[in-house]
C-alpha positions in Angstrom: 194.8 121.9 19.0 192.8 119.8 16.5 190.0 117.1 17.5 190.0 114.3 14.9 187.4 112.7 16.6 184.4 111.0 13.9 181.4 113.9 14.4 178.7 112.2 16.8 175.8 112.6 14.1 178.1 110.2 11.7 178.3 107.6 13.8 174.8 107.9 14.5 173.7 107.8 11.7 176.4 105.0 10.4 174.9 102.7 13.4 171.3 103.2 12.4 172.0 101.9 8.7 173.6 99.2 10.3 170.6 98.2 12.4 168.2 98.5 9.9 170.2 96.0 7.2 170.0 93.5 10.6 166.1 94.2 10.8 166.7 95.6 14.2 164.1 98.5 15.0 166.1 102.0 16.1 164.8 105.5 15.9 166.3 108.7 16.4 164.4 110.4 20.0 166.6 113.6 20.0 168.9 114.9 17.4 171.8 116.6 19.7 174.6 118.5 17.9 176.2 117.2 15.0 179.9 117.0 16.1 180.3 116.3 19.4 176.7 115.8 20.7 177.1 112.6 23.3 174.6 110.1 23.0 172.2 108.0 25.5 171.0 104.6 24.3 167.3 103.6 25.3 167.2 99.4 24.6 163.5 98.4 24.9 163.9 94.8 24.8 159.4 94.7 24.7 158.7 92.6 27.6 161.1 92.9 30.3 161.3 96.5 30.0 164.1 99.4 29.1 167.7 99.8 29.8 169.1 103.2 29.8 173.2 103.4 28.7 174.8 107.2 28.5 177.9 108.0 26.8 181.3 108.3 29.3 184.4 108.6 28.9 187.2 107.0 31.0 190.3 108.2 32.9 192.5 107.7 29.6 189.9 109.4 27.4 188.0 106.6 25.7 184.3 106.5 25.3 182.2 103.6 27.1 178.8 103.0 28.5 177.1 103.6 32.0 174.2 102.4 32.9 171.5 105.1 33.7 169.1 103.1 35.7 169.7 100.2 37.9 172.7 98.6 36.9 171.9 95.7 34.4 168.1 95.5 35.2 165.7 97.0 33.6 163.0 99.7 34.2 159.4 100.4 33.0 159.2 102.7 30.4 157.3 105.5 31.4 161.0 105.8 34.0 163.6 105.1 31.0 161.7 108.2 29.6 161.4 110.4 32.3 165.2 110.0 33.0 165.7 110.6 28.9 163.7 113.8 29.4 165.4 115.2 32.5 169.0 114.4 30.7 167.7 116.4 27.4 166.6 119.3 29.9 170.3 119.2 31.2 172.1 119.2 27.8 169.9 119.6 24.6 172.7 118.8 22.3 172.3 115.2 23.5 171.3 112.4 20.8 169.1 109.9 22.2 168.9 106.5 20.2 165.9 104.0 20.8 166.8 100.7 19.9 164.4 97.2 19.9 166.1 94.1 21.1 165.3 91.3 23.0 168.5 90.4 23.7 169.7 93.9 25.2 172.6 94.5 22.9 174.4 98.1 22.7 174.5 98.9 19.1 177.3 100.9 19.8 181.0 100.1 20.2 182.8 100.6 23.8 182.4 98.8 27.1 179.7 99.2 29.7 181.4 100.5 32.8 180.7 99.0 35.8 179.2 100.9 39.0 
């Protein structure tokens, strides 16, 4: 069986070029493993606080977004971190992207998943 799936560092690193031609501040917290490393999404939108998204996938096998930390809110983010750094304890090979924006948007493509 073959996995044709785009390695997880690729798209990574795809979305960060992206952000940076829109002038959107992203950085690189954890560097998980290349191919299939999944990745969490820390949005620090500066004055309201952080919003933590982790990588799922659904029933049918497609990737989304869950919310880490209260639903659609956001958290201070000294708690964003703390979760980041208990999920990295977990699974090392996780990537974890910090991302700048006001306006809270996932750089990355799939839904958010509701709880």
């Amino acid at each position: 069986m073959t996995d044709d799936r785009i390695p997880t560092g690729l798209i990574v690193e795809g979305q960060l070029r992206r952000l940076s031609g829109e002038s959107i501040p992203a950085y690189v917290v954890n560097r998980g493993a290349y191919a299939a490393g999944l990745i969490v999404v820390k949005i620090n939108t500066i004055e309201e606080g952080c919003m933590v998204l982790v990588q799922q996938r659904d029933l049918d096998g497609e990737l989304g977004w869950m919310s880490a930390l209260g639903g659609e809110n956001t958290v201070v983010e000294s708690e964003a971190d703390a979760y980041i750094a208990r999920a990295i304890d977990r699974d090392p090979d996780l990537w974890v992207i910090e991302v700048e924006d006001r306006q809270r948007r996932n750089p990355f493509e799939g839904k958010v998943f509701k709880v």
